[in-house]
C-alpha positions as CSV (number, residue, x, y, z in Angstrom):
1,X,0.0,0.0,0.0
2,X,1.5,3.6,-1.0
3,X,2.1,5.7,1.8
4,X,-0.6,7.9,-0.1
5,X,-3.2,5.6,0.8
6,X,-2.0,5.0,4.2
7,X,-2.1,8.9,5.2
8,X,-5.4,9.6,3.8
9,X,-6.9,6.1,5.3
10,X,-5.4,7.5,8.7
11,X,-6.7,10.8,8.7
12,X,-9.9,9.2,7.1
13,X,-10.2,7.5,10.6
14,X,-9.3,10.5,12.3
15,X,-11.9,12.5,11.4
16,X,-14.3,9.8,11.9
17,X,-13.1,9.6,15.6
18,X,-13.1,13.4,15.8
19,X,-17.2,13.5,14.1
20,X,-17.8,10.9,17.1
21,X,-16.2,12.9,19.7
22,X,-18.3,15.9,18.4
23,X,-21.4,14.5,18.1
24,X,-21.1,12.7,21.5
25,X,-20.2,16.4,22.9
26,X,-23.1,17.9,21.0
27,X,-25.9,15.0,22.3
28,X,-24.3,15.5,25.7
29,X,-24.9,19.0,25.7
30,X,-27.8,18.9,24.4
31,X,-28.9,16.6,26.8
32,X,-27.4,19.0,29.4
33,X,-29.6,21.7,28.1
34,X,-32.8,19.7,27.6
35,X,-32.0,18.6,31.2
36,X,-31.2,22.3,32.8
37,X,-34.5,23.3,30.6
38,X,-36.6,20.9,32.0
39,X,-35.7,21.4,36.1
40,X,-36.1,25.3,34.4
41,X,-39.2,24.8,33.4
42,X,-40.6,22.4,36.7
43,X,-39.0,25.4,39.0
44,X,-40.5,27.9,37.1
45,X,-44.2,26.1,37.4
46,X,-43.4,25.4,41.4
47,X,-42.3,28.8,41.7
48,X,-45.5,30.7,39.9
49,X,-47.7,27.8,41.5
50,X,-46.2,28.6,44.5
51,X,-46.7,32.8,44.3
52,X,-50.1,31.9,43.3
53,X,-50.7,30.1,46.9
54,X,-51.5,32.0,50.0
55,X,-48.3,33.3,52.4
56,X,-49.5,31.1,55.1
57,X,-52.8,28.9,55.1
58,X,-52.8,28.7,58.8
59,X,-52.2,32.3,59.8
60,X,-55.4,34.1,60.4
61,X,-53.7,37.1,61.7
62,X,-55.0,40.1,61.0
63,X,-52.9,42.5,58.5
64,X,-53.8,46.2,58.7
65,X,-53.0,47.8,54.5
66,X,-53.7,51.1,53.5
67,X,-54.1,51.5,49.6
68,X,-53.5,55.1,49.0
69,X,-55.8,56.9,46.5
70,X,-54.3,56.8,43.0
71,X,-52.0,53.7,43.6
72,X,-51.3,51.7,40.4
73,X,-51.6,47.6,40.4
74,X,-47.3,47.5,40.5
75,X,-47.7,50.6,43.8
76,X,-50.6,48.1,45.2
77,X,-48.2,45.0,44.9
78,X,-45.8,46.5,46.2
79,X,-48.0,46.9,49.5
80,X,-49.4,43.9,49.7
81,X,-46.0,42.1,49.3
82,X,-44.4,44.5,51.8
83,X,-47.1,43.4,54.6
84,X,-46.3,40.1,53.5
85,X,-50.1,39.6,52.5
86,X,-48.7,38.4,49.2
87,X,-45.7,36.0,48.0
88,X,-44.4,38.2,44.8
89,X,-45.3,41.3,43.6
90,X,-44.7,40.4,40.4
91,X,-46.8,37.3,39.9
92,X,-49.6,39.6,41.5
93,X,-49.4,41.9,38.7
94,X,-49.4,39.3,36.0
95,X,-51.8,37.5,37.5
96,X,-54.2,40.4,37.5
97,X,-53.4,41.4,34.2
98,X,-54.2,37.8,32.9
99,X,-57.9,38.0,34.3
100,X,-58.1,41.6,33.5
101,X,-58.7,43.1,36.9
102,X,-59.0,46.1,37.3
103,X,-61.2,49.2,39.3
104,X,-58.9,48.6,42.9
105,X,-60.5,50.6,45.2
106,X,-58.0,52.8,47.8
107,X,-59.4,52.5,51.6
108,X,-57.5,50.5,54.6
109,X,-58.1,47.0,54.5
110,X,-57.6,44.2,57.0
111,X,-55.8,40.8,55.0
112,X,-54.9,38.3,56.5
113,X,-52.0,35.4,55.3
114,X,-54.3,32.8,54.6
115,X,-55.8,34.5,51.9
116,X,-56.0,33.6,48.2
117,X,-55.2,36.0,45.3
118,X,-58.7,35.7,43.9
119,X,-60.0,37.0,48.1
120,X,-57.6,39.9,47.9
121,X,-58.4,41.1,44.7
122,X,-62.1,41.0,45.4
123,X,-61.4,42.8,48.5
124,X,-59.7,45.6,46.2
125,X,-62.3,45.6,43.7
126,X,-64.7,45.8,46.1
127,X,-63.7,47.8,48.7
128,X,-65.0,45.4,51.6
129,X,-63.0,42.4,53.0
130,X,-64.5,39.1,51.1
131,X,-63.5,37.3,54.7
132,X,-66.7,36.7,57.0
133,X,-65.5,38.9,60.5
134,X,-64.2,36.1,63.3
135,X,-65.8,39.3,65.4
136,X,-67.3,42.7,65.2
137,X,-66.9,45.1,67.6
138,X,-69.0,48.5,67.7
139,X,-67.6,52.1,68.9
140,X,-70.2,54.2,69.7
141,X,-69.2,58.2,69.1
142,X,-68.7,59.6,72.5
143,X,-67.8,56.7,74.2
144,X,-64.6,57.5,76.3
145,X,-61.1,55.6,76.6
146,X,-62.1,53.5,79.9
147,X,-65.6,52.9,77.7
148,X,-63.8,52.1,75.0
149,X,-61.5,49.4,77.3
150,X,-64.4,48.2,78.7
151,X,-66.4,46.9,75.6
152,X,-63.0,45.3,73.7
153,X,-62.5,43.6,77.1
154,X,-66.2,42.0,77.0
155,X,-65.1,40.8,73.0
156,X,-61.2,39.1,73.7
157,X,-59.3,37.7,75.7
158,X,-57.7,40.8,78.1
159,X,-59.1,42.6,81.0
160,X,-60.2,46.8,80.9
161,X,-57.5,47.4,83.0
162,X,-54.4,45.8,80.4
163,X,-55.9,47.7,77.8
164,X,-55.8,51.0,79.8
165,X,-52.8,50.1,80.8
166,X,-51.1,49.9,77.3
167,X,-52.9,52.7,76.0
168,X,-51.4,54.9,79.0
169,X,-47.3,53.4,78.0
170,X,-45.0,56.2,77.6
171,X,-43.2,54.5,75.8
172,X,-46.0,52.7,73.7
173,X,-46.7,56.3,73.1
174,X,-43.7,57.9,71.8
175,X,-43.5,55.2,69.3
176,X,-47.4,55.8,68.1
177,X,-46.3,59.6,67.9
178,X,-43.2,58.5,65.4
179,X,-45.8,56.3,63.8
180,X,-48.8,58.7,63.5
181,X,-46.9,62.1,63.3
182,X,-49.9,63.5,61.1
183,X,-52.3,63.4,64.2
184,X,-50.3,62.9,67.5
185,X,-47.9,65.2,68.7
186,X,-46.3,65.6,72.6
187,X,-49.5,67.5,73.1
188,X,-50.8,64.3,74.4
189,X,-47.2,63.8,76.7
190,X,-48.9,66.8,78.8
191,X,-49.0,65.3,82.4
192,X,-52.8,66.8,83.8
193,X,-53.8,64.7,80.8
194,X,-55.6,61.3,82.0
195,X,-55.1,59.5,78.9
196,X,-53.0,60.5,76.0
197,X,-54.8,58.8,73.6
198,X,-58.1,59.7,74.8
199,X,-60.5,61.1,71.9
200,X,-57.8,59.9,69.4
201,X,-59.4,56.3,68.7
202,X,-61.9,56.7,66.1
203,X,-65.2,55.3,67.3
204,X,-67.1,53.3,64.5
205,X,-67.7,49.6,63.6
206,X,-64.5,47.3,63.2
207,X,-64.4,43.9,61.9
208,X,-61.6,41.4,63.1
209,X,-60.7,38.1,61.0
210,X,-58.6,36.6,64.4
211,X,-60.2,35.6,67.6
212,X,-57.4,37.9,69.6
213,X,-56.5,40.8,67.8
214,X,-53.3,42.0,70.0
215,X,-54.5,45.1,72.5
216,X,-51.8,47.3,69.7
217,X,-53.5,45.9,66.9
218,X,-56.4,47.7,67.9
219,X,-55.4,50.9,69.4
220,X,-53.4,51.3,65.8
221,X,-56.1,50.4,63.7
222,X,-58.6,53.1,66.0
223,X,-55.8,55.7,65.5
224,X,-55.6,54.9,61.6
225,X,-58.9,55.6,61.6
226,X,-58.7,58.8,63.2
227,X,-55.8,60.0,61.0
228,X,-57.8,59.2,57.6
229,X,-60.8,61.1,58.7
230,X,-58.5,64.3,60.0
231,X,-56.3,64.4,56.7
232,X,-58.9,64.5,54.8
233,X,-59.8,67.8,56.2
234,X,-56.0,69.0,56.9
235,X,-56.1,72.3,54.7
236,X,-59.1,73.4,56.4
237,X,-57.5,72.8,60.0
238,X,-54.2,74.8,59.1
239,X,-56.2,77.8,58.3
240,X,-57.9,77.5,61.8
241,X,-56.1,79.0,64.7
242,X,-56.1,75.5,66.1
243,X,-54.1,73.1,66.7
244,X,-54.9,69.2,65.9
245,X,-55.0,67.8,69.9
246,X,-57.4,71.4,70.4
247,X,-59.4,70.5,67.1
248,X,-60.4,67.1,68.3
249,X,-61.0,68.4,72.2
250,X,-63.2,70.6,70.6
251,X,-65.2,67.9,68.5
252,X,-65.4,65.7,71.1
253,X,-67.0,68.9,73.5
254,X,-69.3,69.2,70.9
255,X,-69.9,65.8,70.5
256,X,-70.7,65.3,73.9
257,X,-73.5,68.7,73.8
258,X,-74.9,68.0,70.7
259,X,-78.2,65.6,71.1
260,X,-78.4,65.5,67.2
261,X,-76.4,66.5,63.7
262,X,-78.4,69.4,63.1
263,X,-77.4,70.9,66.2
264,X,-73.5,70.4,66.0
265,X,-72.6,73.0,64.1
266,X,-74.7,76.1,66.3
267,X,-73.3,74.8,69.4
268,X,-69.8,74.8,68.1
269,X,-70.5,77.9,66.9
270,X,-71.7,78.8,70.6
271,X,-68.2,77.3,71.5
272,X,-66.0,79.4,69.6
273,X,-67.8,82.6,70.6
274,X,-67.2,82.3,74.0
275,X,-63.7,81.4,73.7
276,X,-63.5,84.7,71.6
277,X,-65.1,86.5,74.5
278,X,-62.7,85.2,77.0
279,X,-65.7,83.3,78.5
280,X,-65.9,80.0,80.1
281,X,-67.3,77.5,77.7
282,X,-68.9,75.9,80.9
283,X,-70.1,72.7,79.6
284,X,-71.1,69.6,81.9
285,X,-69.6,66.6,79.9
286,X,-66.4,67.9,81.2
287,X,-67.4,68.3,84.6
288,X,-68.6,64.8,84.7
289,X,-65.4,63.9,82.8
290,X,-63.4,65.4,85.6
291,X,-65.2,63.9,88.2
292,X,-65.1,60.6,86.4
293,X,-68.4,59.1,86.7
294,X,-71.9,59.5,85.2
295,X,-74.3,61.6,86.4
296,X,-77.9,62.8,85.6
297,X,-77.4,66.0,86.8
298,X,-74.7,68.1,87.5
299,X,-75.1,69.8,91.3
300,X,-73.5,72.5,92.2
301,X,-71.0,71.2,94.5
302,X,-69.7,69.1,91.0
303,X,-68.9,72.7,89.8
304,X,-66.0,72.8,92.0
305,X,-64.2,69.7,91.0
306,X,-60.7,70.6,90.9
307,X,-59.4,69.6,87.5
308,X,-57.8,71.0,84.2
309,X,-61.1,69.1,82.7
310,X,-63.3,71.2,84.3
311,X,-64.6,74.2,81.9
312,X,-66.3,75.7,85.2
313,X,-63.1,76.6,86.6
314,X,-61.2,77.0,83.8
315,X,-60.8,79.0,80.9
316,X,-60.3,78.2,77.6
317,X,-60.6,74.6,76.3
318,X,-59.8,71.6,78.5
319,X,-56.5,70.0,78.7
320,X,-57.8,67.0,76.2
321,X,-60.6,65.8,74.7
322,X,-63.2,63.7,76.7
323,X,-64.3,61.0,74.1
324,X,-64.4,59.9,70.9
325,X,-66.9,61.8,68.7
326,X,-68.5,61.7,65.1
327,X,-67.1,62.9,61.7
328,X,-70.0,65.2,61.3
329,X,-68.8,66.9,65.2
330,X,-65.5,67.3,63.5
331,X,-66.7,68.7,60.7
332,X,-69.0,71.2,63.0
333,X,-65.7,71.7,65.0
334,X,-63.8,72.8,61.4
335,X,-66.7,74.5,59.8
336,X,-69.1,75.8,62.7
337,X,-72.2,78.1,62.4
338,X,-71.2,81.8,61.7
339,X,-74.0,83.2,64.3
340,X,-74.0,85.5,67.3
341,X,-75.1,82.8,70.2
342,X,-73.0,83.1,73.8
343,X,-75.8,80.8,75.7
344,X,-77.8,77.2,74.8
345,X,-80.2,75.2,76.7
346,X,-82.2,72.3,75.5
347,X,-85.7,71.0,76.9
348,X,-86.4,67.4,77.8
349,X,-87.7,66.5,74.3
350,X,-84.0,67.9,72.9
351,X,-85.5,70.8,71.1
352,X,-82.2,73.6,71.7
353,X,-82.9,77.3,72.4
354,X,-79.9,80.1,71.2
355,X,-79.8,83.0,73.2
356,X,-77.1,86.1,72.2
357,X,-77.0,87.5,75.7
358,X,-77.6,86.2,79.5
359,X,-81.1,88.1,80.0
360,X,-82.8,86.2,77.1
361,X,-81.2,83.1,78.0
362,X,-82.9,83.6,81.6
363,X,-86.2,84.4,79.8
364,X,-85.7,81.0,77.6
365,X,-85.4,78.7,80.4
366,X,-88.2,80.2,82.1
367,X,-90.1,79.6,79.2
368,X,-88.9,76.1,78.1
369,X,-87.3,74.6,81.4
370,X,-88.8,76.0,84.9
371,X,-92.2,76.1,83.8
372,X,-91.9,72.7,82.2
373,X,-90.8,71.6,86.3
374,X,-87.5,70.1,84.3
375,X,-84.4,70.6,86.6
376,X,-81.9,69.7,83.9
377,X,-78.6,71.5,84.9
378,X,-77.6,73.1,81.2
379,X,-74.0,75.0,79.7
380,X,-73.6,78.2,81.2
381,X,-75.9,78.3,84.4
382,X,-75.4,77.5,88.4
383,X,-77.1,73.6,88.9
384,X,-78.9,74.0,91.5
């Protein structure tokens, strides 16, 4: 055989080797790939099935949001993912987008962990929590802190007195005042006042999706409350004189005088007409605050109480506010009556009588209260 033939039959063989060699890299790498695609692809489906499941199944805890108004879906994500109400933000978006939600609602919300995608979006869409409430626990307006205390005690598991006793932590406070700088300030630090967060825990209905809502859970969600209802109206209170701790003593004074809506905004007019006279407002929910009990009527020895609550002996506004109170009292507080009134009284039906001086005040109650044989100690005279 010519060494012609030899050489080319060698590198014949060679090449043949070297094809193998490829193709055996090239099906191994392939295989590789197929391989690396395929755990891709089962990750990827375990990792979106995963973000589509709740945070936690078990935890019923209740998650206070607040959706700001204007938030996009991605802003809204972004929420709901920091409070760890959802897995990924970004699965939430494309998730939404596939089954064209849209119309979220802003408002404060209570989630929980347990709940689906499809339960938080209604929520959204909706503006009401899909969850049914575990309980429901009802504020009426002018009920006061230890009031307050009292009727969360009778729904969980904690006594009047812990609540009180939280609510009244310096330290619990300072860090609500960092939290809630909008509405609290060290106004409520002052020490003649009984409870600093007293008139600042917004009475209304709230709905709890745990059977023991911490005693902080609730304060904070009372506050949040509070602070939505004051920002909304935060231009009109900077041009008052007023600060925010004297706004809401104010509302809850007129809260606590007012027997109707109708009424709120004459009285508070009343109110700030006396303050401008460098009168006493002289009204008995404070007395009966200061004393710290209730009372049918107010005697004259009450008058005396000595307290920075009591508007008999004190000028100006009291030291805090008394209660909780209505948004339509705070709206009477912001926006009162432009009218000339210094004196009020009210008959036994609740029917309220304006008087501009002290002589036709006399004359009114002559008219509608003594002759009527009603007794009813009212703002601005001596109880008898």
């Amino acid at each position: 055989m010519s060494d012609f033939k030899k050489s080319y039959k060698e590198k014949l063989k060679k090449r043949s080797e070297e094809a193998s060699t490829v193709r055996k890299i090239v099906t191994i790498v392939l295989a590789v790939i197929a391989v690396l695609l395929i755990i891709a692809l089962i990750s990827g489906y375990l990792y979106i099935k995963s973000s589509l499941q709740p945070v936690d199944p078990d935890d019923e805890s209740q998650i206070n949001v607040e959706v700001p108004i204007g938030s996009s879906t991605s802003q809204i994500a972004s929420i709901l993912k920091d409070n760890d109400v959802i897995k990924n933000e970004l699965i939430f978006r494309f998730y939404t987008k596939f089954k064209n939600e849209t119309g979220f609602q802003a408002g404060d919300y209570s989630f929980t962990a347990s709940m689906t995608l499809d339960e938080i979006i209604e929520s959204l869409k909706t503006g009401k929590i899909v969850k049914e409430p575990t309980v429901r626990v009802t504020i009426p307006e002018g009920r006061n802190l230890e009031q307050i205390a009292e009727l969360y005690a009778e729904e969980f598991d904690f006594t009047k007195e812990e609540f009180l006793e939280q609510a009244n932590d310096e330290e619990y406070i300072n860090q609500l005042i960092e939290d809630y700088p909008a509405i609290l300030s060290d106004e409520v630090l002052n020490e003649d006042i009984r409870y600093p967060l007293e008139g600042y825990l917004f009475a209304t209905t709230y709905d709890y999706f745990v059977e023991d809502p911490t005693i902080e859970q609730i304060i904070e969600e009372m506050i949040s409350r509070t602070e939505a209802t004051v920002v909304e109206r935060s231009e009109e209170i900077e041009e008052s004189d007023l600060t925010i701790h004297e706004i809401l003593t104010m509302a809850s004074l007129v809260e606590n005088e007012a027997p109707n809506e109708d009424s709120r905004k004459d009285i508070a007019g009343v109110f700030y007409n006396r303050l401008d006279e460098d009168m006493m407002l002289q009204t008995d929910p404070t007395v009966l605050y200061a004393l710290g009990e209730h009372k049918d009527r107010v005697l004259f020895e009450d008058l005396e109480v000595d307290s920075p609550y009591n508007t008999y002996q004190n000028e100006g506004l009291p030291v805090g506010p008394i209660s909780s109170f209505n948004a339509n009292s705070l709206e009477a507080t912001i926006n009162p009556s432009d009218n000339d009134y210094l004196y009020f009284l009210a008959n036994s039906e609740g029917e309220i009588f304006y008087a501009e001086d002290f002589e036709e005040h006399k004359k009114l109650r002559e008219e509608h209260i003594d002759n009527n044989n009603e007794d009813t100690p009212l703002p601005d005279d001596t109880p008898e």
